[in-house]
Structures are given as structure tokens and as C-alpha cells.
N, C-alpha and C positions, 0 to 999 in steps of 0.2 A: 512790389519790388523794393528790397532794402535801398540805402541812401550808399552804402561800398557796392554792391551790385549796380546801380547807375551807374557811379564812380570807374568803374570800371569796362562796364560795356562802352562808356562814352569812350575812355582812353582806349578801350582795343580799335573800336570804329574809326578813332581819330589816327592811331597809328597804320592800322590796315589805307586807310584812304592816303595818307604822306607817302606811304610806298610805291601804293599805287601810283600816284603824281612823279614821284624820282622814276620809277620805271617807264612810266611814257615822256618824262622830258631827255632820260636817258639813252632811251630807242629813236626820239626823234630830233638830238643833237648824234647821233650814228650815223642815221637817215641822211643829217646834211651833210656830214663830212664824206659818207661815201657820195654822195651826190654831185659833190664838188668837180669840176673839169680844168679850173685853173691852177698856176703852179704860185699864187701868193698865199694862200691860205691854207690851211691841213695839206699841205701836199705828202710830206710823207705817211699820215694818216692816211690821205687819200689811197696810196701806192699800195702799204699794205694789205686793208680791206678789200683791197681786189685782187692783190696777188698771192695774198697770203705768205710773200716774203715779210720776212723782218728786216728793216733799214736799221742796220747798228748806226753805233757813233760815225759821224761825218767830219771830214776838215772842210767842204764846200761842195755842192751843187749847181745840177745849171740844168733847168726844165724849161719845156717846151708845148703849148698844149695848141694844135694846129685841129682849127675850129673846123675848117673843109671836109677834113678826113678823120673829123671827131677821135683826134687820136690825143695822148701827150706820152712822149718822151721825155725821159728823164739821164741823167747822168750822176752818182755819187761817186766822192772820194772818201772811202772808207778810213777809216782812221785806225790804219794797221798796227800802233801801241796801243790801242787800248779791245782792239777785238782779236780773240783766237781765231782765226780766218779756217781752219781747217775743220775747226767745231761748226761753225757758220755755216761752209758749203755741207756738211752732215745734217745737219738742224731744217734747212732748209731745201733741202735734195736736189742741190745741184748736182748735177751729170757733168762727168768732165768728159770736153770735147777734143776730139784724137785730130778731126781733119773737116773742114771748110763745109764737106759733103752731111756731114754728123745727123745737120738739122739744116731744116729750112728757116733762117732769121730772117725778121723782117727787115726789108729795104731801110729802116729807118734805122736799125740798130748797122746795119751794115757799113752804111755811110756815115753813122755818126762813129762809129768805134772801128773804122779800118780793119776788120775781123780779119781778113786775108792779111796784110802786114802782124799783127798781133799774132796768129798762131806759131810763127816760127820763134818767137822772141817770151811769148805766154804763156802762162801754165790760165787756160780759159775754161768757165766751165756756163751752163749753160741750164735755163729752167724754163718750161710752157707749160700753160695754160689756158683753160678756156672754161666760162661759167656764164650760164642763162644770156649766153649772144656773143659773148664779150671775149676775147682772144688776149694775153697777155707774153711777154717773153721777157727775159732776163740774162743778160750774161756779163758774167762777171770777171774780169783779170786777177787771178790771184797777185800775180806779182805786182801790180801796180795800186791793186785794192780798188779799183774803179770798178761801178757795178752800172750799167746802162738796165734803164726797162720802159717797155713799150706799153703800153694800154690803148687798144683798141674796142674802144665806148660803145654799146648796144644802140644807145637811142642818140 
């Protein structure tokens, strides 16, 4: 074997294996952030890897992650100058909600976002899901830009 054919086989070997290293450190910093159950770190990383919503820009939050019932709620205040909201609810297939009956929300989102006082006063719309155990919901006040969502944890 020439002395540029070493040269070379060593650089492709050397490149192939760096990759390989970025791709498993990259799948197992994924691994922790969806793993994550509290609301200080990757939270909205968190939210979306499991709900497949996208959290736009925010003015403030206020999360909740209730260890008992392996759940956490969330609450955003969307930052209505700088997101198209009606691009948003398209993008992300919210479903607008006509009346109270629509859907079955969870207790958690119920009580924390006054859903019965909201629809006569909201334009609300509303997203579920569920994937490998885990049950999720979302609803959102267009007019006020507030987006609540629930995650209900597998394990």
C-alpha cells in the first residue's frame, strides 16, 4: 500500500468514526432531554419531543411537573408580535373548539385554564395525542396567546 493510500484510508477511518461519535452523543443528549420530567431544564425541548407541538416565542411560562400522577403541565404566553398565530394553529393542527363537549380535556388543563369561562369570551382551539403509553393534550387561546399542555408520562 502506497504512503497517500494510507494517508487516506487513515483520514476516511478517522472521519467515518468522529461521525459516528457526533451521532451517538447526539441521540444520547435527545435521549436525555426527552427523558427529562422536570420543568428547570429542556422544558420546552421536553414538551415538544413529546407532543410534536412547536413552542414559538414566549413572553413567560409557568410549569408544573406532579411526580404522584407522573404528569407535568405547562402554561405559555405566546408572544403574539412576533408569531403568526393562525399560521401556528395550521402548522400544528389545532382543531378549533365550538363547545365544552368538542373533547374530553384533561382535569388538569380544565382547572388550570377555566375552559368553560374561556369559550364564550375565546376563540380556543385544541390538539391530542398519544404515543407508546403516554397521552398528551394542548389547548390554546387564540386571543390571549396562552397555550396550556398536559403530558401524561408512560413510566
Amino acid at each position: 500500500m502506497t504512503k497517500a493510500a494510507k494517508i487516506i484510508t487513515i483520514t476516511l477511518a478517522s472521519v467515518i468514526v468522529l461521525c459516528g461519535l457526533f451521532v451517538l452523543g447526539f441521540r444520547g443528549f435527545s435521549h436525555l432531554i426527552y427523558s427529562q420530567r422536570g420543568c428547570e431544564w429542556a422544558n420546552i425541548d421536553n414538551i415538544e419531543l413529546h407532543t410534536h407541538i412547536d413552542i414559538p416565542k414566549i413572553k413567560g411560562c409557568d410549569c408544573e411537573y406532579r411526580k404522584e400522577l407522573n404528569t407535568k403541565i405547562a402554561r405559555f404566553d405566546i408572544d403574539r408580535s412576533k408569531v403568526d398565530m393562525e399560521r401556528y394553529i395550521r402548522i400544528n393542527n389545532f382543531k378549533k373548539m365550538l363547545s365544552p363537549d368538542d373533547v374530553q380535556l384533561d382535569e388538569l388543563i380544565k382547572s388550570k385554564s377555566n375552559v368553560g369561562e374561556l369559550l364564550g369570551a375565546s376563540d380556543l382551539y385544541y390538539a391530542i395525542g398519544s404515543h407508546k403509553g403516554e397521552t398528551w393534550q394542548t389547548l390554546l387561546d387564540n386571543t390571549t396567546g396562552q397555550l396550556w399542555v398536559v403530558i401524561k408520562y408512560r413510566d
